[in-house]
PDB file of N, CA, C and O in Angstrom:
ATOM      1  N   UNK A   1      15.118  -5.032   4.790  1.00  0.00           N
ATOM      2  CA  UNK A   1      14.849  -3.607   4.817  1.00  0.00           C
ATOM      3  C   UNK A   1      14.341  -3.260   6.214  1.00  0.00           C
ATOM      4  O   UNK A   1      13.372  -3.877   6.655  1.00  0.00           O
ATOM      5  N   UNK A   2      15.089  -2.066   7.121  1.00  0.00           N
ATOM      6  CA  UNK A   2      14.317  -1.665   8.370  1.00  0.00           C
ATOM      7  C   UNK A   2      13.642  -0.478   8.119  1.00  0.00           C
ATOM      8  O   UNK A   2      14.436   0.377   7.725  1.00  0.00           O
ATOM      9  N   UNK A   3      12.211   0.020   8.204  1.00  0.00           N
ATOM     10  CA  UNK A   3      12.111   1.276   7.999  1.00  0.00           C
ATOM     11  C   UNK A   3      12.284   2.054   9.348  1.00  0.00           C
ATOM     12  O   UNK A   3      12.681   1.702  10.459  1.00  0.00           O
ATOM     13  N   UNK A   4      11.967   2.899   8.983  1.00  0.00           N
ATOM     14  CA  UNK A   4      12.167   4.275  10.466  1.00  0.00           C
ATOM     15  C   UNK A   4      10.965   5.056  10.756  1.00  0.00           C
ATOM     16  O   UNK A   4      10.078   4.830   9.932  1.00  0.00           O
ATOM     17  N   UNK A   5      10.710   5.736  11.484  1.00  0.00           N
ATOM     18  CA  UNK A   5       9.815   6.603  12.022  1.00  0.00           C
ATOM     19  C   UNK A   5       8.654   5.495  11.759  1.00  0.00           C
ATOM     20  O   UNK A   5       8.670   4.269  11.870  1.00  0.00           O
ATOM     21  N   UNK A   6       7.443   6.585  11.289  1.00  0.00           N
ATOM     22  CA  UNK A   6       6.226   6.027  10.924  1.00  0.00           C
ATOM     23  C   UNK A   6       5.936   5.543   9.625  1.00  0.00           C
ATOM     24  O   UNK A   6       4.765   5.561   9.245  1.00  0.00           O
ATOM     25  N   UNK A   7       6.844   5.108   8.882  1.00  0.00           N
ATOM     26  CA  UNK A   7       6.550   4.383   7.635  1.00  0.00           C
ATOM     27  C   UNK A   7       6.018   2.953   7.422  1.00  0.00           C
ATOM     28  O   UNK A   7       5.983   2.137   8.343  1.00  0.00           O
ATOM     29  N   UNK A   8       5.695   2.744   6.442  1.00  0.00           N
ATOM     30  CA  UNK A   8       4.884   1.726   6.565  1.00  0.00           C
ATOM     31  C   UNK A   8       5.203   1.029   5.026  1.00  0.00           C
ATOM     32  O   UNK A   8       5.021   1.769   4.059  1.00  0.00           O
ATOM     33  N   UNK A   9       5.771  -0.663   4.724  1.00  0.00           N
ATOM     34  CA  UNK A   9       5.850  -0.964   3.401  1.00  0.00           C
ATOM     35  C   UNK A   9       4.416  -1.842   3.230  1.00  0.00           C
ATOM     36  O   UNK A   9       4.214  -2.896   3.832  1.00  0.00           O
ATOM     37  N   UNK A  10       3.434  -1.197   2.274  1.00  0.00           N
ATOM     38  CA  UNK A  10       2.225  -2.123   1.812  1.00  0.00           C
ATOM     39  C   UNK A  10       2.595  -2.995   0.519  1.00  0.00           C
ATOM     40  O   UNK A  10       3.240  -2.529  -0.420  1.00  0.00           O
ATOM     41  N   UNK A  11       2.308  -3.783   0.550  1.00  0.00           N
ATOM     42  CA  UNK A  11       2.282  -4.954  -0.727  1.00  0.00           C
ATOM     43  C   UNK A  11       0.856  -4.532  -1.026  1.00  0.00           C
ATOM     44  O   UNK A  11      -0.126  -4.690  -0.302  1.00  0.00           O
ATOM     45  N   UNK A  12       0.927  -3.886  -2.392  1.00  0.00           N
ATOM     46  CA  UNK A  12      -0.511  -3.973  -3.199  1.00  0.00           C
ATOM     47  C   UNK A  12      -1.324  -4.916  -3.869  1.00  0.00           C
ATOM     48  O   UNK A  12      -1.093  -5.751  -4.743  1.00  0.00           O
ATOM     49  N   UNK A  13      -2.237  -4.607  -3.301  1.00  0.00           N
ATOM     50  CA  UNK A  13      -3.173  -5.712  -3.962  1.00  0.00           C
ATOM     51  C   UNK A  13      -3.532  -5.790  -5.995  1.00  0.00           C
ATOM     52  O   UNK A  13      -4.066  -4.790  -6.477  1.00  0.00           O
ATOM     53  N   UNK A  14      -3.254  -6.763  -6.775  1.00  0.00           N
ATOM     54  CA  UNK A  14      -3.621  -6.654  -7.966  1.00  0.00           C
ATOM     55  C   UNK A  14      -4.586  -5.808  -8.620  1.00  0.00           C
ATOM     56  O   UNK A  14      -5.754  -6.017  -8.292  1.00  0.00           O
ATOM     57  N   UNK A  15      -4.333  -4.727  -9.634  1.00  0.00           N
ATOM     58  CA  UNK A  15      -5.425  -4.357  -9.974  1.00  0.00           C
ATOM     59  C   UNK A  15      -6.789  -5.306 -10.892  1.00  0.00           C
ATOM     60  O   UNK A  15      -6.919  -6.366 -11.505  1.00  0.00           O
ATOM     61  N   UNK A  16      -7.386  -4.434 -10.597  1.00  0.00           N
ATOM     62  CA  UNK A  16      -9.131  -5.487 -11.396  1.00  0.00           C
ATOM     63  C   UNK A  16      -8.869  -5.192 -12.824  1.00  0.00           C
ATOM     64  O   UNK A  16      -8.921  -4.065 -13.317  1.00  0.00           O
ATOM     65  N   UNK A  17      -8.523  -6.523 -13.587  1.00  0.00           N
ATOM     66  CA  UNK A  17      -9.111  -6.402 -15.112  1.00  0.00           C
ATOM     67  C   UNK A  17     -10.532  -5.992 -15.284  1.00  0.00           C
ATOM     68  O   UNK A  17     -11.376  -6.839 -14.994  1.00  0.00           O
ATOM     69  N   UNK A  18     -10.941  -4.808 -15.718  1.00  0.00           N
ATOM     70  CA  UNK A  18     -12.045  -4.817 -16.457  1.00  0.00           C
ATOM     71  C   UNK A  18     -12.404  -4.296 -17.757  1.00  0.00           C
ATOM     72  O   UNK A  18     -11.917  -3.258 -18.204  1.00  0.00           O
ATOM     73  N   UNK A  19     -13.421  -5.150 -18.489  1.00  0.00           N
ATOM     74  CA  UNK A  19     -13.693  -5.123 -19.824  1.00  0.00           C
ATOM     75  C   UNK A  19     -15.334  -4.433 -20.355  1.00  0.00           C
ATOM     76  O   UNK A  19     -16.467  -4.877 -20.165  1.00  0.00           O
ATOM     77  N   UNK A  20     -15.060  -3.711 -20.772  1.00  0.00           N
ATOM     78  CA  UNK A  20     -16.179  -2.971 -21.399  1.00  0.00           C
ATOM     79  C   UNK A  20     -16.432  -3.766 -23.363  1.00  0.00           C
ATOM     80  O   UNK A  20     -15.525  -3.770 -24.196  1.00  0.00           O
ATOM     81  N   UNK A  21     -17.704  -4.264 -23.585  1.00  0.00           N
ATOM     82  CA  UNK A  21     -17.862  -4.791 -24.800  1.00  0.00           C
ATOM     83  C   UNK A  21     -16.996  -5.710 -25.005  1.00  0.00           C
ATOM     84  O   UNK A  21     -17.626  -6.399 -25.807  1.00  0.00           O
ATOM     85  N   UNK A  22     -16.115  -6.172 -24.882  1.00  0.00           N
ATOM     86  CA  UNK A  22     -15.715  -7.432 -24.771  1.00  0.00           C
ATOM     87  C   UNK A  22     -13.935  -6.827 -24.833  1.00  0.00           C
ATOM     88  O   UNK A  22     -12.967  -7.580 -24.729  1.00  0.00           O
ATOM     89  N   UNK A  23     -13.860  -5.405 -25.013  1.00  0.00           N
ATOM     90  CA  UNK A  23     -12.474  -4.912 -25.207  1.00  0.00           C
ATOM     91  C   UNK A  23     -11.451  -5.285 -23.795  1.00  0.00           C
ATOM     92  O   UNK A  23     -12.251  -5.512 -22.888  1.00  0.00           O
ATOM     93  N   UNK A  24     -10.603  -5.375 -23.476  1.00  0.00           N
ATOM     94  CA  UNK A  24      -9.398  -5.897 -22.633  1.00  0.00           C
ATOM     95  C   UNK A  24      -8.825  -4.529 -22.188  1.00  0.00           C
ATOM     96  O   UNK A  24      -8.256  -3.913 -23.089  1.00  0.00           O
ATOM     97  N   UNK A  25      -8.870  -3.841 -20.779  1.00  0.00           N
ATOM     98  CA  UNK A  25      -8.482  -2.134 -20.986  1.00  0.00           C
ATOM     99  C   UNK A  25      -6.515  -3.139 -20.542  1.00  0.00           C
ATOM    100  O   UNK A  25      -6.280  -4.217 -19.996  1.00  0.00           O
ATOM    101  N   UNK A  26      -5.569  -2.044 -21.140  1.00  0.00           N
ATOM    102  CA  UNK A  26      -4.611  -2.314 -21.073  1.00  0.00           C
ATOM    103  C   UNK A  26      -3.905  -2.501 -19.457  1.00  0.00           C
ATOM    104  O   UNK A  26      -4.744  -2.116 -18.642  1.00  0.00           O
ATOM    105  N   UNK A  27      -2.901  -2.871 -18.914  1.00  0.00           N
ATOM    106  CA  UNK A  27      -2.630  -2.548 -17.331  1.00  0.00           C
ATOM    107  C   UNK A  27      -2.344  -1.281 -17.000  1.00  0.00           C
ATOM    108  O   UNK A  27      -2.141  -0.801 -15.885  1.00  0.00           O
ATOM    109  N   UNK A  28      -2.345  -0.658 -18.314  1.00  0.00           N
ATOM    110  CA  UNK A  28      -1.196   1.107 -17.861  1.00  0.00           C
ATOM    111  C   UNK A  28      -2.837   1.826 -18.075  1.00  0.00           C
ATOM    112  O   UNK A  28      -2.866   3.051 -17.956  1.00  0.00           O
ATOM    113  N   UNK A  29      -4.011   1.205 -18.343  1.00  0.00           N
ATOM    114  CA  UNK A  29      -5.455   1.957 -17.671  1.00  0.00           C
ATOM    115  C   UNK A  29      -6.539   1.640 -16.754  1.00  0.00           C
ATOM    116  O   UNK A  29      -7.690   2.066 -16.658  1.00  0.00           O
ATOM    117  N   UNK A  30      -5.555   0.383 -15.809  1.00  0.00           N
ATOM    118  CA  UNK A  30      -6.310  -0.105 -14.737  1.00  0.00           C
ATOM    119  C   UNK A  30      -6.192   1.217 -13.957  1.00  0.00           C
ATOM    120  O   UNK A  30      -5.517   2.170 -14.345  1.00  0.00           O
ATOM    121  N   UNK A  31      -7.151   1.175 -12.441  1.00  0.00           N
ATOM    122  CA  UNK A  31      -7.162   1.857 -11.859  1.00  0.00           C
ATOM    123  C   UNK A  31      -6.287   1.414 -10.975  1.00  0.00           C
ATOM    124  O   UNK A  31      -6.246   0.185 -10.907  1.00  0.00           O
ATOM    125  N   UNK A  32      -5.157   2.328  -9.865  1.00  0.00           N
ATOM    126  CA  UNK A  32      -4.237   1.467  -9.363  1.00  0.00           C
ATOM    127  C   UNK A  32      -5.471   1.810  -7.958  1.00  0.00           C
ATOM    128  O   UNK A  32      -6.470   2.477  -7.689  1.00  0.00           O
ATOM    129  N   UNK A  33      -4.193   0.460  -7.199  1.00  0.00           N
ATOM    130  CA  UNK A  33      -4.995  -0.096  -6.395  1.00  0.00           C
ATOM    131  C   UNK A  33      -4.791   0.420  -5.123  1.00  0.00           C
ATOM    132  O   UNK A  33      -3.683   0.760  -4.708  1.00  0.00           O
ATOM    133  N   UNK A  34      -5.966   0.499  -4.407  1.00  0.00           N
ATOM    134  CA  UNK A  34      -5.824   1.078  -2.787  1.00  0.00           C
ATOM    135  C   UNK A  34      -6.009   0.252  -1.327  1.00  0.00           C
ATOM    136  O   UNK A  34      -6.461   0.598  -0.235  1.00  0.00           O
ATOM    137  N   UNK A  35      -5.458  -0.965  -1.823  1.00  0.00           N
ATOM    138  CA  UNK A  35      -5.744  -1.547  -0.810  1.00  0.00           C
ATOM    139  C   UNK A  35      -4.680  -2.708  -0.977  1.00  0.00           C
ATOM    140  O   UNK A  35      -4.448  -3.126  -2.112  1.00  0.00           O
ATOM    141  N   UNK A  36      -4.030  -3.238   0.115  1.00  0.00           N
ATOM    142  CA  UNK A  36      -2.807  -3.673   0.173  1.00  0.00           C
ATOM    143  C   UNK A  36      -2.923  -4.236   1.737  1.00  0.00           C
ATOM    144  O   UNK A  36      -3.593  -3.846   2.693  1.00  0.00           O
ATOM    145  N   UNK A  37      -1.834  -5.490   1.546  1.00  0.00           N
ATOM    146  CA  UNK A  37      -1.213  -5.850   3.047  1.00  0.00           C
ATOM    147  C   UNK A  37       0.048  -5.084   3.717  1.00  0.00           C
ATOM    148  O   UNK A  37       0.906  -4.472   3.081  1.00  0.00           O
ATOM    149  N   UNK A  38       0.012  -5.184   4.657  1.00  0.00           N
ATOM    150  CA  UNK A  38       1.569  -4.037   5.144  1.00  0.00           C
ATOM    151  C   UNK A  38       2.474  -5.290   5.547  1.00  0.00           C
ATOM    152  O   UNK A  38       2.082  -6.104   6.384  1.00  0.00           O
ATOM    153  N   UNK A  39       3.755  -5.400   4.878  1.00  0.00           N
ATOM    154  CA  UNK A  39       4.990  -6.388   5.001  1.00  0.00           C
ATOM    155  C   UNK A  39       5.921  -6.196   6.116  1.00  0.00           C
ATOM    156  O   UNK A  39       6.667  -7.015   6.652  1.00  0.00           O
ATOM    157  N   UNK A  40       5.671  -4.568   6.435  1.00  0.00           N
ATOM    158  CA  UNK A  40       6.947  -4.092   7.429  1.00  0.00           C
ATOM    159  C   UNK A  40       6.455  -2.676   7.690  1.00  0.00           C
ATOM    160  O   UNK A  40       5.656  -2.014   7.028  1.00  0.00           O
ATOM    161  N   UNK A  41       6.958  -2.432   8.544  1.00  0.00           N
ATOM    162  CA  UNK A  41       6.458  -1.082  10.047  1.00  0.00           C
ATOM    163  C   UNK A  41       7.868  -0.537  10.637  1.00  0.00           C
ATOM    164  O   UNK A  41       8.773  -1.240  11.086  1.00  0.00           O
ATOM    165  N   UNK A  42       7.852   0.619  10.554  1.00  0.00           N
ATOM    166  CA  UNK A  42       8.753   1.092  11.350  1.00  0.00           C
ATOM    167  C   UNK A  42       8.572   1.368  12.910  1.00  0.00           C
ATOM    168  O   UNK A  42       7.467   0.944  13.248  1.00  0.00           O
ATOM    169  N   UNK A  43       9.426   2.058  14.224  1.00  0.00           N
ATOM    170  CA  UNK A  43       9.228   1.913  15.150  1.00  0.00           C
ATOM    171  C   UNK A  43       8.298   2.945  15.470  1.00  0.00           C
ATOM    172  O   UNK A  43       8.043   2.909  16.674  1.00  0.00           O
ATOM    173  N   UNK A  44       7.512   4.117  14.688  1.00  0.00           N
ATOM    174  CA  UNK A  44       6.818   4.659  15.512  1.00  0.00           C
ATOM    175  C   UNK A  44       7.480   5.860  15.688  1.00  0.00           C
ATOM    176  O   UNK A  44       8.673   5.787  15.394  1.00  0.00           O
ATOM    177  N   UNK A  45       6.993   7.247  16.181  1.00  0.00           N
ATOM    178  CA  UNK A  45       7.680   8.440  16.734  1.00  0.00           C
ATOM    179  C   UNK A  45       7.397   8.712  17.742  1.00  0.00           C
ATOM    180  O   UNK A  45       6.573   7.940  18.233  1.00  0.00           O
ATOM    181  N   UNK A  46       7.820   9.807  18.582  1.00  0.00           N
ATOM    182  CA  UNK A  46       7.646  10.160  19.821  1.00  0.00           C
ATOM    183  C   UNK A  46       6.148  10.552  20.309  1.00  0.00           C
ATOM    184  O   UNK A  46       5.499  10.220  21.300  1.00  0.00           O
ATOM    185  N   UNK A  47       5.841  11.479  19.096  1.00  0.00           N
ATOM    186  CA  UNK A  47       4.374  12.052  19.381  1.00  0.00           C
ATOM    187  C   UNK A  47       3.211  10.899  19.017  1.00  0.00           C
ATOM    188  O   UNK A  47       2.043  11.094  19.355  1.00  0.00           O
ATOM    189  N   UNK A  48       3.590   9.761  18.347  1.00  0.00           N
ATOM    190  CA  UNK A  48       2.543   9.349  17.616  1.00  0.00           C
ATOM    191  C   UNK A  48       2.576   7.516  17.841  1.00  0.00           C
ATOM    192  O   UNK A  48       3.666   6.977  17.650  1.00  0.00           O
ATOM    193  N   UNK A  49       1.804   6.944  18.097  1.00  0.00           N
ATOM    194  CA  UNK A  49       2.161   5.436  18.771  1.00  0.00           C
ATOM    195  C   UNK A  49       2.236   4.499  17.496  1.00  0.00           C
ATOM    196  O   UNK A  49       1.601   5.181  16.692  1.00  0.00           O
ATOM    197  N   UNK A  50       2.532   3.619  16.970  1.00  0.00           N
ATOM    198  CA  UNK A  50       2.598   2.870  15.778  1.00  0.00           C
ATOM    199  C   UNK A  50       1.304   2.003  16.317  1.00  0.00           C
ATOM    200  O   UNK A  50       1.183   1.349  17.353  1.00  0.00           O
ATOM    201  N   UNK A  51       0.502   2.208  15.376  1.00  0.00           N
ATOM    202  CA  UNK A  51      -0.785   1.094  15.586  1.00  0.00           C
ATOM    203  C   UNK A  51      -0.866   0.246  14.558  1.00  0.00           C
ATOM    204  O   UNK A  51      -1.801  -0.554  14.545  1.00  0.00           O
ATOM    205  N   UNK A  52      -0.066   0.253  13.675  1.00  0.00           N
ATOM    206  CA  UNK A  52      -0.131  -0.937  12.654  1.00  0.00           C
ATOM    207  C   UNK A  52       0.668  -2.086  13.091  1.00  0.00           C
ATOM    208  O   UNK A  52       1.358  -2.168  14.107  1.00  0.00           O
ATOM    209  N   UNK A  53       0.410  -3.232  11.891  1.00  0.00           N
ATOM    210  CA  UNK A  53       1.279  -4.229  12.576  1.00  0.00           C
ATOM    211  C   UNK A  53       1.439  -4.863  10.938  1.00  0.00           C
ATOM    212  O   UNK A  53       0.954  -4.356   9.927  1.00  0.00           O
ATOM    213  N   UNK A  54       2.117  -5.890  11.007  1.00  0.00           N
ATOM    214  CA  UNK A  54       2.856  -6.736   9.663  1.00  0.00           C
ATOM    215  C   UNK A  54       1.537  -7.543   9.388  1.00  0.00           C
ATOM    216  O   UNK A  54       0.813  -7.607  10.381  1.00  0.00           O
ATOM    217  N   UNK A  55       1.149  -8.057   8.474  1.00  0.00           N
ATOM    218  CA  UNK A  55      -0.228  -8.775   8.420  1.00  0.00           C
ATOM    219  C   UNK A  55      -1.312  -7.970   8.038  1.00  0.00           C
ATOM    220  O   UNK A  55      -2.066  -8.548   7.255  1.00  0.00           O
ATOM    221  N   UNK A  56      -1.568  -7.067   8.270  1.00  0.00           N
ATOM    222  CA  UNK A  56      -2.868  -5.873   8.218  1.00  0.00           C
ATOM    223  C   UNK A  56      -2.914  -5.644   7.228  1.00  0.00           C
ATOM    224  O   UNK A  56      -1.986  -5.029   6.702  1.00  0.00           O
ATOM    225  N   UNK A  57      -4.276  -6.129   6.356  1.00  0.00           N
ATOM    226  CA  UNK A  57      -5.183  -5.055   5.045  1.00  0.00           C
ATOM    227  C   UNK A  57      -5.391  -3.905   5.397  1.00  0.00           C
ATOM    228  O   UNK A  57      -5.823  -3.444   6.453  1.00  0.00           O
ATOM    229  N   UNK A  58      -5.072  -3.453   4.479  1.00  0.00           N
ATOM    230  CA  UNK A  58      -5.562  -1.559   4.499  1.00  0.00           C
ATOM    231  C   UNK A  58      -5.917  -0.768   3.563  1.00  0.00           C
ATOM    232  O   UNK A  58      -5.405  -1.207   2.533  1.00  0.00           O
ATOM    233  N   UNK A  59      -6.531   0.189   3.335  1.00  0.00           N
ATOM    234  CA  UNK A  59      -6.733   0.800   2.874  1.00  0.00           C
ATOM    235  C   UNK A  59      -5.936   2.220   2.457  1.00  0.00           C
ATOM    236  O   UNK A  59      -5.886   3.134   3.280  1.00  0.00           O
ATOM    237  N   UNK A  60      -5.406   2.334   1.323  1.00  0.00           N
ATOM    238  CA  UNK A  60      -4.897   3.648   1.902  1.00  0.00           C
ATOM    239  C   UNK A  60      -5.358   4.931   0.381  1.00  0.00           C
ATOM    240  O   UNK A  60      -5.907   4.536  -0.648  1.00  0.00           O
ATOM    241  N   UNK A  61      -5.049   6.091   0.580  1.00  0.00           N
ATOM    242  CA  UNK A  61      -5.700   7.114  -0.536  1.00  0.00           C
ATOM    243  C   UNK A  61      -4.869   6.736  -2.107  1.00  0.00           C
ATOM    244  O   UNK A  61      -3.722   6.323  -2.276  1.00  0.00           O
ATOM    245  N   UNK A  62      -5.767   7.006  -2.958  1.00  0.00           N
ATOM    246  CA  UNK A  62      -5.554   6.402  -3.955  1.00  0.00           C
ATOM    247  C   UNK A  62      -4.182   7.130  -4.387  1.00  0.00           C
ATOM    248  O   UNK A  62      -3.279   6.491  -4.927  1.00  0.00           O
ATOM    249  N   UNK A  63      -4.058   8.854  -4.046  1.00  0.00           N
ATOM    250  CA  UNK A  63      -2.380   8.811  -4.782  1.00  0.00           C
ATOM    251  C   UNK A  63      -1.180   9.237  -3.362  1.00  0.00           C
ATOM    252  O   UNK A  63      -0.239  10.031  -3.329  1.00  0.00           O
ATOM    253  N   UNK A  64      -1.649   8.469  -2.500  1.00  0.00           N
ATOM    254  CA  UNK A  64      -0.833   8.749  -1.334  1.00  0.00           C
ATOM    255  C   UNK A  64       1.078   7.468  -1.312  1.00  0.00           C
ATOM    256  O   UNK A  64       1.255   6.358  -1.813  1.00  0.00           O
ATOM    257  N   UNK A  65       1.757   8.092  -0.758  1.00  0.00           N
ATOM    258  CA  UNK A  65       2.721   7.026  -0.948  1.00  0.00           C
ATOM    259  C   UNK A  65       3.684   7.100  -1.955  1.00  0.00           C
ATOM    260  O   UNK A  65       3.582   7.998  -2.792  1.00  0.00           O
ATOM    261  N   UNK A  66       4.742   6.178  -2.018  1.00  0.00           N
ATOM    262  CA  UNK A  66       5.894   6.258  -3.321  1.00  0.00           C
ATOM    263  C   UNK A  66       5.786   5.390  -3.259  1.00  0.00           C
ATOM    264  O   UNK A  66       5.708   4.753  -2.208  1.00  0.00           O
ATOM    265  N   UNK A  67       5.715   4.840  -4.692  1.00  0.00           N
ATOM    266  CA  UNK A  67       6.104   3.301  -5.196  1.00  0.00           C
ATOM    267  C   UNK A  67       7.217   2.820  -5.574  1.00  0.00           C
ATOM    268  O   UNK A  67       7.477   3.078  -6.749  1.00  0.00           O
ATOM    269  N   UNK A  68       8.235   2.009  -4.834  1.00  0.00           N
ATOM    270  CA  UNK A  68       9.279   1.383  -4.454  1.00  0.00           C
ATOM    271  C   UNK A  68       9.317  -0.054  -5.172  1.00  0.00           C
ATOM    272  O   UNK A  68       8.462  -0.939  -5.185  1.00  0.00           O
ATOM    273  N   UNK A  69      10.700   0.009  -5.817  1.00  0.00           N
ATOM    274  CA  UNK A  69      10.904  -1.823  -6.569  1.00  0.00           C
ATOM    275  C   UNK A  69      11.864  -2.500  -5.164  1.00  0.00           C
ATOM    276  O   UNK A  69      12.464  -1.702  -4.444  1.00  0.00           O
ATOM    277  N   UNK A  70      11.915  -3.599  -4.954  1.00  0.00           N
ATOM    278  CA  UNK A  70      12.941  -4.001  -3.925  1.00  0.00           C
ATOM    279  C   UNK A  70      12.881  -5.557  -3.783  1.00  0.00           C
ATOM    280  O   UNK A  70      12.145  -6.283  -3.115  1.00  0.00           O
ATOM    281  N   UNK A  71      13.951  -5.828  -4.678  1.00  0.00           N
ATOM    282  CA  UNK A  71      14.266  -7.296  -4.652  1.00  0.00           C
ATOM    283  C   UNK A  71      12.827  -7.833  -5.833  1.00  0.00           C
ATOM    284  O   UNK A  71      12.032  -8.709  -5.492  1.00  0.00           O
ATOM    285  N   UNK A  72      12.769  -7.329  -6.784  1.00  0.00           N
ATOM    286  CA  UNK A  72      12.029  -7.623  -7.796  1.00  0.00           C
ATOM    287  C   UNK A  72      10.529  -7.367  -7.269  1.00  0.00           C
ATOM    288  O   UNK A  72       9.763  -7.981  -8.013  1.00  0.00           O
ATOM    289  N   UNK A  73      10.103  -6.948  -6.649  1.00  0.00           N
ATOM    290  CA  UNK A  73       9.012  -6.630  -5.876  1.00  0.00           C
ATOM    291  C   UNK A  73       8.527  -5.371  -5.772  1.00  0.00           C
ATOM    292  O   UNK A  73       9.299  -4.663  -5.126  1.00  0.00           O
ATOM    293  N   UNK A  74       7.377  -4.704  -6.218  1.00  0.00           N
ATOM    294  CA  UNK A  74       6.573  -3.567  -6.257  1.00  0.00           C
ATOM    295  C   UNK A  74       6.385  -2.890  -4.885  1.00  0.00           C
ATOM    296  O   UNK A  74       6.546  -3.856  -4.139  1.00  0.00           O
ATOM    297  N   UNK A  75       6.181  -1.986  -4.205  1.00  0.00           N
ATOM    298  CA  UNK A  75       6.191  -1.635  -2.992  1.00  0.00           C
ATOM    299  C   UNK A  75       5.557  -0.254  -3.169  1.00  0.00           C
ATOM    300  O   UNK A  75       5.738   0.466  -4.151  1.00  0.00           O
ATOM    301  N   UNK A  76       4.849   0.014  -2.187  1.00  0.00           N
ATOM    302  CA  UNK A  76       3.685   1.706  -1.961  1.00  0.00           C
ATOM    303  C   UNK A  76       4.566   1.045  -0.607  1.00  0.00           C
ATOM    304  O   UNK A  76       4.564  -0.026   0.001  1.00  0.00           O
ATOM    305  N   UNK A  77       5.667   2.981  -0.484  1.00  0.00           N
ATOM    306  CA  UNK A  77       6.454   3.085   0.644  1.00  0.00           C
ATOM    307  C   UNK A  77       5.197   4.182   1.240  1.00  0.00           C
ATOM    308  O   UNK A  77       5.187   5.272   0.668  1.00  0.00           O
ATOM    309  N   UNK A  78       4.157   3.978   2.326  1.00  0.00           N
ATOM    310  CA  UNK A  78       3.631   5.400   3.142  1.00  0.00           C
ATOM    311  C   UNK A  78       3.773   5.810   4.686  1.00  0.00           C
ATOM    312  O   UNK A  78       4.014   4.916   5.497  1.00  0.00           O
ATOM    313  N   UNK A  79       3.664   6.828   5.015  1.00  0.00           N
ATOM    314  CA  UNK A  79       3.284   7.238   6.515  1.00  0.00           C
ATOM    315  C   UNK A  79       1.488   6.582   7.332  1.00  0.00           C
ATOM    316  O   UNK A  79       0.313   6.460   6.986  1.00  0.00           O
ATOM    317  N   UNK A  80       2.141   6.400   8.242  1.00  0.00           N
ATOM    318  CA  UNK A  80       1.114   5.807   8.795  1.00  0.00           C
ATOM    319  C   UNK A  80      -0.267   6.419   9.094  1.00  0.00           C
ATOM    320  O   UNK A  80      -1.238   5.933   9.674  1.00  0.00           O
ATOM    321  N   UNK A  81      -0.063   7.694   8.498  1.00  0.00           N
ATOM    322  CA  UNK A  81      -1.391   8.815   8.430  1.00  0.00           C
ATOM    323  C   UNK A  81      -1.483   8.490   7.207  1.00  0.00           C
ATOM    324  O   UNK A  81      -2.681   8.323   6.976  1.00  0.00           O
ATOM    325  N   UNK A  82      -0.887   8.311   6.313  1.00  0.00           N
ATOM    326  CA  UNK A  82      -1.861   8.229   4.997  1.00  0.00           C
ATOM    327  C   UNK A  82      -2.850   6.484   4.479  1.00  0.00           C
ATOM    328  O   UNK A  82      -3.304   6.070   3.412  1.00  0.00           O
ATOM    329  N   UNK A  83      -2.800   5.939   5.866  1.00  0.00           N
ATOM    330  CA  UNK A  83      -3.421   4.703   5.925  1.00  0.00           C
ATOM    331  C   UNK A  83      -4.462   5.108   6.467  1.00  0.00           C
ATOM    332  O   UNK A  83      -4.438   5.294   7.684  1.00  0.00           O
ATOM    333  N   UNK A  84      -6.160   5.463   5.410  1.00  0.00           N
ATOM    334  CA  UNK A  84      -7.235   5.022   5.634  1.00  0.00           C
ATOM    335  C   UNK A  84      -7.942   4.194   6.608  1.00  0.00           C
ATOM    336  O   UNK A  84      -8.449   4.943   7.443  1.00  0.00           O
ATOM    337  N   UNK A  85      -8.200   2.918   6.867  1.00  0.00           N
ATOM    338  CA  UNK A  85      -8.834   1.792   7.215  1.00  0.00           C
ATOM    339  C   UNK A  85      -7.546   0.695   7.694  1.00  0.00           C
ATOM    340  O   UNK A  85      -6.535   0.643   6.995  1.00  0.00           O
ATOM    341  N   UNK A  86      -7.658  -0.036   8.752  1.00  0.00           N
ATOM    342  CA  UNK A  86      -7.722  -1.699   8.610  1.00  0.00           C
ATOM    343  C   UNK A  86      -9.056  -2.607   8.700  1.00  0.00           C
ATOM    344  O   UNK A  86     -10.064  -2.592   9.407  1.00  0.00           O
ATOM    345  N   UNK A  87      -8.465  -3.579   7.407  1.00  0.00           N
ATOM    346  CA  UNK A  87      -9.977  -4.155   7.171  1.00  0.00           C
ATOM    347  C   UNK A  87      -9.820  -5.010   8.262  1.00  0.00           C
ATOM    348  O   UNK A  87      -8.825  -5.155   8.973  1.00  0.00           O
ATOM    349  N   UNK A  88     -11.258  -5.738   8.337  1.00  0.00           N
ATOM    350  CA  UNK A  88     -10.960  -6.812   9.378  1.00  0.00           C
ATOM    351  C   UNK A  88     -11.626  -8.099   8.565  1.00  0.00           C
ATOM    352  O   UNK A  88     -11.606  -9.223   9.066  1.00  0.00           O
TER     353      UNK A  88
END
């Protein structure tokens, strides 16, 4: 996959099982997750410099992005403005 402009493909990080009283909340009432590695970067635009790179944790807003299947694989497709943080 090549992306273009300022897009950015994050691999999400697993959501957190958590259990209240010993109940199991289902996966379709985890909270989804906002924080992810980025797999692939596009080249960047004219006005705007690409500061990400392949490797990088990030952070990004909890309903920012489209979520993309590709090659059996989950994918949050975003713009490089809707990336929050890199952790370090």
């Amino acid at each position: 996959m090549r992306l273009l402009h300022d897009n950015v493909l994050v691999l999400p990080s697993l959501a957190e099982e958590k259990t209240k009283g010993g109940i199991i909340i289902p996966s379709t009432a985890k909270e989804k997750p906002t924080k992810g590695k980025i797999v692939g970067v596009g080249p960047g635009i004219k006005d705007e410099e690409m500061v990400l790179k392949e490797g990088d944790i990030v952070l990004y807003g909890k309903y920012s992005g489209r979520e993309i299947t590709y090659d059996d694989q989950n994918y949050i497709l975003l713009k490089q403005s809707d990336i929050l943080c890199i952790l370090d």
